[in-house]
VEXDREN-2710 file (C-alpha; in Angstrom, 1 decimal):
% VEXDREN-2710
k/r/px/py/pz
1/UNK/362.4/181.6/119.4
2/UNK/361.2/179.2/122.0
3/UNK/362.6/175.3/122.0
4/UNK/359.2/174.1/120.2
5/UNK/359.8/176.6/117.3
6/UNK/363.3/175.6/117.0
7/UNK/362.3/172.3/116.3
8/UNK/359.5/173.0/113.9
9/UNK/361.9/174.7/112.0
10/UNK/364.3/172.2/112.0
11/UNK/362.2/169.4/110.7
12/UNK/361.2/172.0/107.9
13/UNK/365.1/172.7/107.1
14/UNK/366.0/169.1/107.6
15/UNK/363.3/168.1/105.1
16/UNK/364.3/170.8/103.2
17/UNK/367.6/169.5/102.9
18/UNK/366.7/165.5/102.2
19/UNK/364.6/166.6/99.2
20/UNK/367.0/168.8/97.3
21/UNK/369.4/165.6/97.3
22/UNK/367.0/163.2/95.9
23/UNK/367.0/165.8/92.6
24/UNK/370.2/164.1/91.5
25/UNK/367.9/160.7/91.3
26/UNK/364.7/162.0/90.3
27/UNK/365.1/161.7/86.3
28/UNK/366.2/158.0/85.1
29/UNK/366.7/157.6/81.3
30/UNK/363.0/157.2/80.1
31/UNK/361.9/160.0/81.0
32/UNK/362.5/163.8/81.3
33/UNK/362.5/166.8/82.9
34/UNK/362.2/170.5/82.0
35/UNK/362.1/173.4/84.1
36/UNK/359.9/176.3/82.9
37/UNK/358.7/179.4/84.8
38/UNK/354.9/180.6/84.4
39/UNK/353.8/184.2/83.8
40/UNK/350.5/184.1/85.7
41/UNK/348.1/186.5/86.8
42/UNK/345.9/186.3/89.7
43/UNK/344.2/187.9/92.5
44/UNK/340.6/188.9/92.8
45/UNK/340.5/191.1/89.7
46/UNK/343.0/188.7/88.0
47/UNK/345.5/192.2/88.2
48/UNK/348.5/190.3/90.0
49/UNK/350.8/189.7/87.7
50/UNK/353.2/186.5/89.2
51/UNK/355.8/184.2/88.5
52/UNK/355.6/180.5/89.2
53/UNK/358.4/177.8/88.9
54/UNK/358.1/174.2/87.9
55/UNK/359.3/171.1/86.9
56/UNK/357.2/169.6/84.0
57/UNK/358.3/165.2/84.3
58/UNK/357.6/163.7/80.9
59/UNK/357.3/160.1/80.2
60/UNK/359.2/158.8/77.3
61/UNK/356.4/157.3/75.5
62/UNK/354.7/160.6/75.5
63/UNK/353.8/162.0/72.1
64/UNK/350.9/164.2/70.6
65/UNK/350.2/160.1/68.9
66/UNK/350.0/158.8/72.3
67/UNK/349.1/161.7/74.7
68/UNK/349.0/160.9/78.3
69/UNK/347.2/162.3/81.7
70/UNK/348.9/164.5/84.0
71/UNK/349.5/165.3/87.6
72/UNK/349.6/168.9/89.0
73/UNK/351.2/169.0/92.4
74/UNK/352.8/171.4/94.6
75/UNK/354.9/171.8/98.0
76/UNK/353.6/171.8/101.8
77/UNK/354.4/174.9/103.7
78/UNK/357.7/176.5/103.7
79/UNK/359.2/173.8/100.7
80/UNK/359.2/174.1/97.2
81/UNK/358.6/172.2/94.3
82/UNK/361.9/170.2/94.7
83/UNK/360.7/168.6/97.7
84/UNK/358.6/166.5/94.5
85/UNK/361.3/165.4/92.2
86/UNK/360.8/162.2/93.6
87/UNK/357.1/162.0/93.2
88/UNK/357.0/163.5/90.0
89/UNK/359.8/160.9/88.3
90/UNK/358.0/158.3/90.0
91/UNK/354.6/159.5/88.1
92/UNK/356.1/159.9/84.7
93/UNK/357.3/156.4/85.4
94/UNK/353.5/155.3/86.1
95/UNK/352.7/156.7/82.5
96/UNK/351.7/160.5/84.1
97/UNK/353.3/164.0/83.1
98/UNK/353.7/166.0/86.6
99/UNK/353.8/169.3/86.6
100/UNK/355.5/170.0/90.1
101/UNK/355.6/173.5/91.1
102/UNK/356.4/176.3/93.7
103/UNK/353.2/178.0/95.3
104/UNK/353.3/181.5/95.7
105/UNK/355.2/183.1/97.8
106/UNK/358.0/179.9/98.1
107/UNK/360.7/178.3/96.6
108/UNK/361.5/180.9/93.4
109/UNK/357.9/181.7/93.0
110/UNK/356.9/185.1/93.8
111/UNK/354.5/187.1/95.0
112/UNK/353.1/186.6/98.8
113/UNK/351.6/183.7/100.8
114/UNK/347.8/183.7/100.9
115/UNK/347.0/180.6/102.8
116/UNK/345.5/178.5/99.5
117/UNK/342.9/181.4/98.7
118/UNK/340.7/180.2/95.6
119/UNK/341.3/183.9/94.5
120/UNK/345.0/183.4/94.5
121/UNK/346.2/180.2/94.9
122/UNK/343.1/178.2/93.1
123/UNK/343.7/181.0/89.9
124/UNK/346.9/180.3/89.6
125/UNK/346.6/176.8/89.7
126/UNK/343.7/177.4/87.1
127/UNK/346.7/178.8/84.6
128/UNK/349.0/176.0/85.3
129/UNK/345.9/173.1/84.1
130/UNK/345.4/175.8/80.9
131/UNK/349.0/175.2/80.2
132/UNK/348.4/171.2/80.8
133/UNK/346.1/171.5/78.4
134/UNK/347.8/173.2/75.2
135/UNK/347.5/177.0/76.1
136/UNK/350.7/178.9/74.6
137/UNK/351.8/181.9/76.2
138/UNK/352.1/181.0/80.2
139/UNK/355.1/178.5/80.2
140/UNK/358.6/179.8/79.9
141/UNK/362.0/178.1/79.6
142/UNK/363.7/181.2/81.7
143/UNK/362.8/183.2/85.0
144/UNK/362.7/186.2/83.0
145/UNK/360.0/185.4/81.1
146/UNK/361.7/186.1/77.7
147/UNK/361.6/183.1/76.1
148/UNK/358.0/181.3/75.3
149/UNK/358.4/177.3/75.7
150/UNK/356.3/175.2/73.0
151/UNK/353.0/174.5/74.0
152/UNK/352.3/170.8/75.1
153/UNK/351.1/168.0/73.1
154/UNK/351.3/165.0/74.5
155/UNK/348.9/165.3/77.4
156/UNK/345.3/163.8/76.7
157/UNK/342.4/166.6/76.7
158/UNK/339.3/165.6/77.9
159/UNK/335.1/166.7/76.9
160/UNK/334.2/165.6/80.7
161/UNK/334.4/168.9/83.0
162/UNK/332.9/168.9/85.9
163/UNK/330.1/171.5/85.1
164/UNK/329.7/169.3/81.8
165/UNK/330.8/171.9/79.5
166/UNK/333.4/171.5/76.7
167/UNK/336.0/173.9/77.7
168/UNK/339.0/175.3/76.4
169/UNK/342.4/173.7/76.7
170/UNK/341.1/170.9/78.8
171/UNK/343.6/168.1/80.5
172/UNK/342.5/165.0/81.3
173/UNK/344.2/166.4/84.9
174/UNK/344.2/165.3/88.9
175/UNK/346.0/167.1/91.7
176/UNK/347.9/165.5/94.5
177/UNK/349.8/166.8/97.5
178/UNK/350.4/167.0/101.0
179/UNK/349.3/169.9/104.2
180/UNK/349.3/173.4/102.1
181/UNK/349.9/171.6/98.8
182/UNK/346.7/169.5/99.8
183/UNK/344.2/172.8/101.0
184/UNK/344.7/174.1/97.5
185/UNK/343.6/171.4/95.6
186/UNK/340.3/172.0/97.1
187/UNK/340.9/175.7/96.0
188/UNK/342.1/175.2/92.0
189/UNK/338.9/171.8/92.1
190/UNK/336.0/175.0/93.3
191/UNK/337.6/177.7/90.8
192/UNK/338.4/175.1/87.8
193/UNK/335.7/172.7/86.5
194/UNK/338.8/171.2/83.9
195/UNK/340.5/169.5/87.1
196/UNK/339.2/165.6/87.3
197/UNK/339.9/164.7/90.7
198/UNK/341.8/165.4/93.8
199/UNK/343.9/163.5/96.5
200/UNK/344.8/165.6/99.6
201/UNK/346.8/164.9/101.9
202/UNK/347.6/166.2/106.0
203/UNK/345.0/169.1/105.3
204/UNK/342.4/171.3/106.6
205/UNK/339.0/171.8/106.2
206/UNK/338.6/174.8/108.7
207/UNK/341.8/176.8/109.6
208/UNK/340.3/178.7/112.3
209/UNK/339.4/175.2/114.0
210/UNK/342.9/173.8/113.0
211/UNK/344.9/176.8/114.4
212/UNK/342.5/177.5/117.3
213/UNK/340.4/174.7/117.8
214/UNK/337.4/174.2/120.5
215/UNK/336.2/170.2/121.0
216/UNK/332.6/171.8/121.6
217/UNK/332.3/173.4/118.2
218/UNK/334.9/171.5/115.7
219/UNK/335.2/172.2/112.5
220/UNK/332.9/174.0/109.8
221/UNK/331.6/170.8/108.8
222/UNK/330.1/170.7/112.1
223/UNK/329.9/174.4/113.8
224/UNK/332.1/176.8/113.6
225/UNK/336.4/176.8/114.8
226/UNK/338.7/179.3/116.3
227/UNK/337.2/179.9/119.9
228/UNK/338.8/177.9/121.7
229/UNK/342.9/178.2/122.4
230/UNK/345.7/178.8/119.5
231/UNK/347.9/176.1/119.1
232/UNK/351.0/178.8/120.1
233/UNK/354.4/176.6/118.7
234/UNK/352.3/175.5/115.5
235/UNK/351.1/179.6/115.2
236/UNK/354.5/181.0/116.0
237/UNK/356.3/178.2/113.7
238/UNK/354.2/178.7/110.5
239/UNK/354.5/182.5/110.6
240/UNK/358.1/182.1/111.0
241/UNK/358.4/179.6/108.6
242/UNK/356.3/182.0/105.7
243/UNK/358.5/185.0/106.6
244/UNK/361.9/183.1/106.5
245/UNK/361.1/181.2/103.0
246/UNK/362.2/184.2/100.2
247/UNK/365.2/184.6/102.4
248/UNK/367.3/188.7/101.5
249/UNK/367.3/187.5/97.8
250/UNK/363.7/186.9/97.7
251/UNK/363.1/190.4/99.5
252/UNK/365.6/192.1/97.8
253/UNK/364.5/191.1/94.7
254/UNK/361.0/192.3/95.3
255/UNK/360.8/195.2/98.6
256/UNK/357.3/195.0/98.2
257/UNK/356.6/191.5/99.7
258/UNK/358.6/192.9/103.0
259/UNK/355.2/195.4/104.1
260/UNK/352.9/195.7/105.3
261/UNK/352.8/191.4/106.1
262/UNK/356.0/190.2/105.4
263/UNK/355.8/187.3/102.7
264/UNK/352.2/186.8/103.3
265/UNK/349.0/188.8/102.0
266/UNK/348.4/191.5/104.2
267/UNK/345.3/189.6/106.2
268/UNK/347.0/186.9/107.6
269/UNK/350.0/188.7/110.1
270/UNK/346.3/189.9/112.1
271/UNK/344.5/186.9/111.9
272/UNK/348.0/185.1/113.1
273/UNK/348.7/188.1/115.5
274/UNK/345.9/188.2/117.0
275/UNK/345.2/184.7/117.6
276/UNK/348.8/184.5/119.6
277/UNK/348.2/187.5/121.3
278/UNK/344.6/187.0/122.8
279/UNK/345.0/183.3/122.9
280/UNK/342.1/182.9/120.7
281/UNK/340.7/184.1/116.9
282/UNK/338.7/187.3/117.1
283/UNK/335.3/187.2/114.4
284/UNK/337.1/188.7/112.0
285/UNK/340.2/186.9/112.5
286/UNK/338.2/183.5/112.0
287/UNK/336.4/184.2/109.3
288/UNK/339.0/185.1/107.4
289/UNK/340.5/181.8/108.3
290/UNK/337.6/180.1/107.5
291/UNK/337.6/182.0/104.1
292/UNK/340.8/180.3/103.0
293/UNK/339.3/176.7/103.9
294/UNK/337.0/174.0/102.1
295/UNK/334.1/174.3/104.2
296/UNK/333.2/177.6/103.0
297/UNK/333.4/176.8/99.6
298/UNK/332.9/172.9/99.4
299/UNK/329.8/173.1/97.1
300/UNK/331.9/174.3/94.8
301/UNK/333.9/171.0/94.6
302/UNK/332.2/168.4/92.6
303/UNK/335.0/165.7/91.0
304/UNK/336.3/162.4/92.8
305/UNK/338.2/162.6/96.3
306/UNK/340.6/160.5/97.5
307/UNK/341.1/161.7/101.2
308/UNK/344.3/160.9/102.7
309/UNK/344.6/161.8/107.0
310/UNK/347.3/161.1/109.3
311/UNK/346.1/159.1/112.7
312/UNK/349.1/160.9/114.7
313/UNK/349.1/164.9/113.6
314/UNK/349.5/167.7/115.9
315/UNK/348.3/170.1/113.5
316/UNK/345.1/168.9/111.3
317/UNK/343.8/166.2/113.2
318/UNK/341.3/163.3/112.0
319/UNK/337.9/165.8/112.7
320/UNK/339.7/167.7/109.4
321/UNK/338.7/165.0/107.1
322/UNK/336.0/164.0/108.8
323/UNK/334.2/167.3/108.6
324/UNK/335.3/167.2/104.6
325/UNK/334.0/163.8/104.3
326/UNK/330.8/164.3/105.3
327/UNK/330.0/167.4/103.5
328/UNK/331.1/165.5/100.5
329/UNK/328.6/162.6/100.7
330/UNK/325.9/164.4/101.9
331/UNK/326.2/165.9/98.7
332/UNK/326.5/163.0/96.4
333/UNK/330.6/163.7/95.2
334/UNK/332.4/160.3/95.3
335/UNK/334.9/160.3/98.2
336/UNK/336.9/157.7/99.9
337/UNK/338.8/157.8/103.2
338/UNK/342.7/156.8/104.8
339/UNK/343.5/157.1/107.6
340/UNK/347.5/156.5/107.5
341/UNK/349.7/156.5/110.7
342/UNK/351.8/159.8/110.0
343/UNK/351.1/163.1/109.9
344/UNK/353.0/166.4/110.9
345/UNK/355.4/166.2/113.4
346/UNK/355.3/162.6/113.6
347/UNK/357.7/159.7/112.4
348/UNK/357.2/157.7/109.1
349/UNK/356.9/154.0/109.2
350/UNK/357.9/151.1/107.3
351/UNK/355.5/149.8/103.9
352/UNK/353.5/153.7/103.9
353/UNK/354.8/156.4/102.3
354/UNK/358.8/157.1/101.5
355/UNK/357.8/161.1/99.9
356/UNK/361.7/161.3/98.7
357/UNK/361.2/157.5/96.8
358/UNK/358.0/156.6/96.3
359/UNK/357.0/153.3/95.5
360/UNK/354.0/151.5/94.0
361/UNK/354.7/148.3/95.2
362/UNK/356.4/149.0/98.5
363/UNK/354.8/151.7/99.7
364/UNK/350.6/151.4/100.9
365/UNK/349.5/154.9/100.0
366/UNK/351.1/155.5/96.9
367/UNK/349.0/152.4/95.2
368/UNK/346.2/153.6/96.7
369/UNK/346.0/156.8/94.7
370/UNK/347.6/155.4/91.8
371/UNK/344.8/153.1/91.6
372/UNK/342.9/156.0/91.7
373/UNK/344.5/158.4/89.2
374/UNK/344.7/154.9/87.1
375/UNK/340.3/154.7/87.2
376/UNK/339.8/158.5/87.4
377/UNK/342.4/159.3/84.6
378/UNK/343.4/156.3/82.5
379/UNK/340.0/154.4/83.0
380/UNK/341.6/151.6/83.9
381/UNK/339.6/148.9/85.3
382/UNK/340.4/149.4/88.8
383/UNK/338.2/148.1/91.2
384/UNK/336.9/150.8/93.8
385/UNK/338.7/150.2/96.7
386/UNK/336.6/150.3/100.4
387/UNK/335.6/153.9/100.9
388/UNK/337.0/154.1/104.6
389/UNK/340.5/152.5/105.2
390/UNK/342.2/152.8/109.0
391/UNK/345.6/151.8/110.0
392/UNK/345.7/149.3/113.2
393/UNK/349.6/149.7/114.7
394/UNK/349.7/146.6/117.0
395/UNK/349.1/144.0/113.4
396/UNK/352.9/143.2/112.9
397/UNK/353.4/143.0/108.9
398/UNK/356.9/143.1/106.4
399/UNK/357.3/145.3/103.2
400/UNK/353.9/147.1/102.2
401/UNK/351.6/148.0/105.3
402/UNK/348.4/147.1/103.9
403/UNK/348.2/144.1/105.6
404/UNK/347.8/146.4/108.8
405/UNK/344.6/148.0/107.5
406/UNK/341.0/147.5/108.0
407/UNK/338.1/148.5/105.9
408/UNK/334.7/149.3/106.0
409/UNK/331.8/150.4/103.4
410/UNK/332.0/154.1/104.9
411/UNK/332.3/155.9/108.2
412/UNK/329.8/155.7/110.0
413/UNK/330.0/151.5/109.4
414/UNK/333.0/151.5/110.9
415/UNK/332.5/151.8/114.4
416/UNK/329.5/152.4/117.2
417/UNK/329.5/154.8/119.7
418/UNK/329.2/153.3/122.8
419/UNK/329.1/154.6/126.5
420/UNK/332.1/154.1/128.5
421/UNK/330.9/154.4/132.8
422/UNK/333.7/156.6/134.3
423/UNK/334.6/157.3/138.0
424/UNK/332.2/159.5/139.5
425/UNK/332.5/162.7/141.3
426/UNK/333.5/166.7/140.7
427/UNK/337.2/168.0/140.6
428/UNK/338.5/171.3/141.0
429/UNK/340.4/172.3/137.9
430/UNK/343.1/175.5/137.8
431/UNK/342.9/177.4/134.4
432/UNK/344.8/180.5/133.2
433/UNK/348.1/181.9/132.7
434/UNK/349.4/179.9/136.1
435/UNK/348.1/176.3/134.9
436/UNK/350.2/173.5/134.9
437/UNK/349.2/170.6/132.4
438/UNK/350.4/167.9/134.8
439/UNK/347.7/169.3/137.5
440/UNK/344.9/167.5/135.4
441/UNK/341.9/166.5/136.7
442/UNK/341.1/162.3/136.2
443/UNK/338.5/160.0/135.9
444/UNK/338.9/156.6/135.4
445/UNK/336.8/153.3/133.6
446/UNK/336.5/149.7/135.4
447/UNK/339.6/147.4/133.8
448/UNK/338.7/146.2/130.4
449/UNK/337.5/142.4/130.4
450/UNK/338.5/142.2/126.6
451/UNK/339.9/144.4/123.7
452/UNK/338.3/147.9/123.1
453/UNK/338.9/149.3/119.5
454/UNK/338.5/152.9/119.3
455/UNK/337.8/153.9/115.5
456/UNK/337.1/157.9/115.5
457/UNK/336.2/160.7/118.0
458/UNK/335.2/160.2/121.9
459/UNK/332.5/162.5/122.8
460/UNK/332.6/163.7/126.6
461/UNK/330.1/165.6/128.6
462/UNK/331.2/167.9/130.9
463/UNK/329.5/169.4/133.5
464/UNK/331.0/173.0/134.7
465/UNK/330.4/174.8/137.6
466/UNK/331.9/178.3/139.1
467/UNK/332.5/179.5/135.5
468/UNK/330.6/182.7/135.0
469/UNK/332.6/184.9/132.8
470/UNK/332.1/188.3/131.4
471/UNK/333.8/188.6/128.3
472/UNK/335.2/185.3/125.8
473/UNK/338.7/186.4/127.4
474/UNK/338.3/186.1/130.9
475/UNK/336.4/182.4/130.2
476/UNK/337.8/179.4/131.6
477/UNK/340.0/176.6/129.0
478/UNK/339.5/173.2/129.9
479/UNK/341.8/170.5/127.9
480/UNK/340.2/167.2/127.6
481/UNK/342.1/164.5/126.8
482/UNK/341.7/160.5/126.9
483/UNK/344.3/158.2/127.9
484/UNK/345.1/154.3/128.0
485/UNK/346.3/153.5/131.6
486/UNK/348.1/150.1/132.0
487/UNK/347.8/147.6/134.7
488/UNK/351.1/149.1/136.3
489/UNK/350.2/152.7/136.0
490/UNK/351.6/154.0/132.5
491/UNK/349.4/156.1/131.0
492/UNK/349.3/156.6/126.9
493/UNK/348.0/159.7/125.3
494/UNK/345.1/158.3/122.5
495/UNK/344.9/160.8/119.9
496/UNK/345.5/164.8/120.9
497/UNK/344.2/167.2/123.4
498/UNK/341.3/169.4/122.7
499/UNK/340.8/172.9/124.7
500/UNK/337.3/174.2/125.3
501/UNK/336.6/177.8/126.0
502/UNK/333.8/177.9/129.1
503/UNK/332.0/181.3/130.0
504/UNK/329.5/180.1/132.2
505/UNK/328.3/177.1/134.3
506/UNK/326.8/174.7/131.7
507/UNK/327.1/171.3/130.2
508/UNK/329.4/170.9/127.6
509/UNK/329.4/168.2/124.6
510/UNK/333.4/167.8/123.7
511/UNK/334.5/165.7/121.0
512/UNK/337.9/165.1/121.3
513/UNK/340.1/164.4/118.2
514/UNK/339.6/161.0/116.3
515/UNK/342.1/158.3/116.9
516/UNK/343.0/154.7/116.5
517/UNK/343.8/152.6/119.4
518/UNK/343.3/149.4/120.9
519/UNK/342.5/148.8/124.9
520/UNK/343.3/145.8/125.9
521/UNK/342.5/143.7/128.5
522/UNK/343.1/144.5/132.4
523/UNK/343.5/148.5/131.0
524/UNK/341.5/150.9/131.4
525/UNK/339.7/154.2/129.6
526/UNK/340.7/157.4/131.4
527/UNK/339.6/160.9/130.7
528/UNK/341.2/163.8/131.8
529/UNK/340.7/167.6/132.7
530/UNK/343.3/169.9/132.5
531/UNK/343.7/174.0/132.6
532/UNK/346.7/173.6/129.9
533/UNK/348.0/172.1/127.6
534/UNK/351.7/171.7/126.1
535/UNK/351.6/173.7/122.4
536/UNK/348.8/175.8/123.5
537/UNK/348.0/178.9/124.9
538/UNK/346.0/179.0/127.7
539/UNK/343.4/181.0/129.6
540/UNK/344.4/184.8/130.2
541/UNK/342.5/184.6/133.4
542/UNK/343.3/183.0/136.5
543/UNK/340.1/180.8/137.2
544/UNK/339.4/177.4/139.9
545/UNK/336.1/175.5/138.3
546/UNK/334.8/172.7/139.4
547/UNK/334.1/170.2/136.6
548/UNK/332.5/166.3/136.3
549/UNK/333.0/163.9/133.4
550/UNK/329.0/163.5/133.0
551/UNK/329.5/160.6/130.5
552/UNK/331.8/159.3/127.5
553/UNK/330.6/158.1/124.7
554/UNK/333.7/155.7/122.7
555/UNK/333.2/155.0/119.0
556/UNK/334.0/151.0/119.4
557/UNK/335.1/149.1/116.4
558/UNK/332.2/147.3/114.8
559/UNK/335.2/144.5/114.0
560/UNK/337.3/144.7/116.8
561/UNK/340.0/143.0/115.1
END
């Protein structure tokens, strides 16, 4: 296990750890909290037979008189549903039952991981929202399904599906969650018409382009992902992560979750494989990938989205939402957009988001989507808040960190993209096996004569030369990356590294990965060119190309405030 997967694990453990503690403090006296376990079946042919754990939060004033909305929630990869006891007290607090529960293949919950398939993970989801909404049968007070709990009653139905169809055992229902409990809210939303609206968090809209990304294609909302180079310590750690979760009980109790893909459905140790292996997705490999992501089935999603992306994420970056954005408004769903300061791998910070205590008043993002389950669920009359909300990390503020946040009406309002002259001139760059990432390639803007505001994505042209390849594997990787050099020399990575996979002397259009950052005066813009990158893997071949920043093109803050 290499250093970087140690650490990934770790900060699962750790978080692991921190959540089951907060159980103790998760139910004060007016509310309550019953575990149940869920008979479920699921699967393409609805054949799987599995067994889901929950925790079902219930607000005191809760009655079949006065019936109430609800919250369905589940765990990011390699937690469990206990990770949520905080969120889900803090909901039936806010007037919401929450139903917090295991996905499949984690916690207590069996059956295998399928990476947030509709087919599996959206169905069962499906059966949990049935159960929201009155259906007997599914819920169980014991994990050997032998004793039938009482069907709900005190959670509002609703006549307002989203295919505009009254439908059986309907909840007025919204889904929130974080990373893998985010993807399959998109997943349950496409396969369940019952669900309202949906608030993910840290997600993906393409995995092939989160796991082996390429700046010249980007995600499905805008081409096609998982030619480029596989994040290796993020690959490694996952798979690790999904085979470690049942632990010898989990195996023991069920052999047949060990082969032929241990803990995960039997596609995903390939498309994993062979990504590490080759250093890239094969076809097969990505589509699959992309088959367990919301671009390929985003028509299918058609209630309210409250998009929530983290500004510093080493795994789904700020092109993720964008891609999901975009394909929502252009067709006509209501979406807004955050983006917050932390994402995976990254450190919290003060006034956003404590996920063991959360807090409407203290904490930025929780009233943001409580403000929007309160309009989408409760019909409150809550004001629609700006549609596109970024966080600005040199405004100084106390308590709640709104007051570091700018708006604008959308997107695209936000910022302009505007050319940035660079240095001129070619550069040899090493790529393959052998390539250091500190033997990059740099070129350089004129110091800045006043603050720069970068809102979203640089695009940079690259011109190539002495890249002729005959086969995807032997192709050059180039890593483009931008940088804020100070006055005395320090430079300051802005937003991530993207690789591109080059077969042939061309010019290539890279959009590196939105950020957030102010320039300020007497610094400059700096792009650079390397053959690798740390957390990647990079070029099988040995190659020398020779390679020119052509142009850069910096989306500049319409308010540069």
């Amino acid at each position: 296990m290499t250093r970087a997967l140690t650490a990934v694990a770790a900060s699962v453990v750790a978080l692991s750890a921190a959540t089951v503690q907060g159980i103790a403090d998760a139910a004060p006296g007016d509310i309550s909290v019953t575990p149940l376990w869920f008979d479920i079946a699921t699967g393409p042919d609805g054949a799987q037979r599995c067994t889901i754990e929950g925790d079902l939060y219930r607000p005191s004033s809760a009655s079949a008189a006065t019936p109430v909305p609800a919250v369905l929630s589940t765990n990011g990869f390699g937690l469990t549903k206990d990770g949520l006891a905080g969120t889900g007290a803090m909901l039936a607090e806010q007037g919401y039952a929450a139903l917090m529960y295991s996905g499949l293949g984690f916690g207590d919950s069996t059956c295998t991981v399928g990476l947030d398939n509709p087919e599996w993970d959206g169905r069962a989801a499906q059966q949990l929202v049935s159960f929201l909404g009155g259906a007997a049968g599914i819920a169980h007070t014991d994990p050997a399904l032998k004793n039938p709990a009482a069907a709900v009653d005190f959670i509002q139905t609703d006549q307002r599906g989203a295919s505009g169809e009254t439908l059986a055992h309907d909840p007025r229902v919204g889904m929130l969650g974080g990373s893998y409990g985010g993807a399959v809210q998109f997943a349950a939303a496409a396969t369940d018409p019952r669900i309202d609206t949906i608030v993910p968090m840290i997600t993906w809209n393409d995995l092939s382009y989160s796991l082996s990304p390429d700046g010249a294609v980007g995600p499905a909302g805008q081409g096609k992902g998982g030619t480029g180079a596989t994040k290796s310590t993020w690959v490694t750690g996952l798979a690790a992560i999904g085979v470690l979760s049942p632990g010898v009980e989990g195996y023991l109790a069920d052999p047949s979750r060990i082969f032929p893909c241990p803990n995960f459905s039997d596609t995903v140790c390939p498309a994993l494989g062979i990504s590490l292996v080759q250093g890239f997705a094969g076809v097969e490999e990505a589509e699959y990938l992309q088959s367990t992501s919301v671009a390929d089935y985003l028509d299918e999603v058609r209630v309210p989205v409250l998009l929530m992306q983290a500004q510093h994420d080493s795994l789904f970056d700020l092109q993720e939402a964008t891609a999901t954005y975009h394909g929502l408004k252009q067709r006509g769903v209501e979406v807004s957009m955050i983006w917050h300061y932390r994402g995976h791998g990254g450190d919290p910070i003060p006034g956003e988001l404590n996920e063991l205590a959360p807090n409407r008043d203290s904490d930025y993002l929780v009233s943001r989507y409580l403000d929007w389950f309160d309009r989408h669920l409760k019909d409150a009359p809550v004001a629609p808040a700006p549609e596109f909300s970024w966080f600005r990390d040199w405004v100084s503020y106390e308590g709640n960190s709104e007051p570091a946040y700018a708006t604008a009406p959308n997107l695209d309002a936000a910022a302009v993209l505007t050319g940035l002259p660079l240095g001129p001139g070619a550069h040899s760059v090493r790529s393959g096996p052998d390539a250091n990432p500190e033997d990059a390639a740099a070129w350089t803007s004129e110091p800045l004569t006043s603050d720069l505001v970068q809102v979203g994505a640089p695009q940079v042209t690259l011109n190539v030369s002495g890249a002729s390849a005959a086969t995807a594997a032997d192709a050059a990787v180039l890593f483009v990356t931008v940088y804020d050099l100070a006055p005395d020399g320090t430079a300051t990575r802005v937003g991530n590294p993207v690789p591109t996979r080059v077969s042939s002397d061309t010019t290539v259009e890279v959009t590196v990965p939105g950020a957030v950052h102010r320039f300020e005066p007497g610094h400059r813009v700096q792009v650079t060119v390397a053959g690798a990158a740390d957390g990647f893997r990079s070029g099988l071949v040995p190659r020398e190309v020779s390679v020119a920043v052509a142009g850069l093109g910096l989306p500049v803050a319409r308010d540069a405030n």
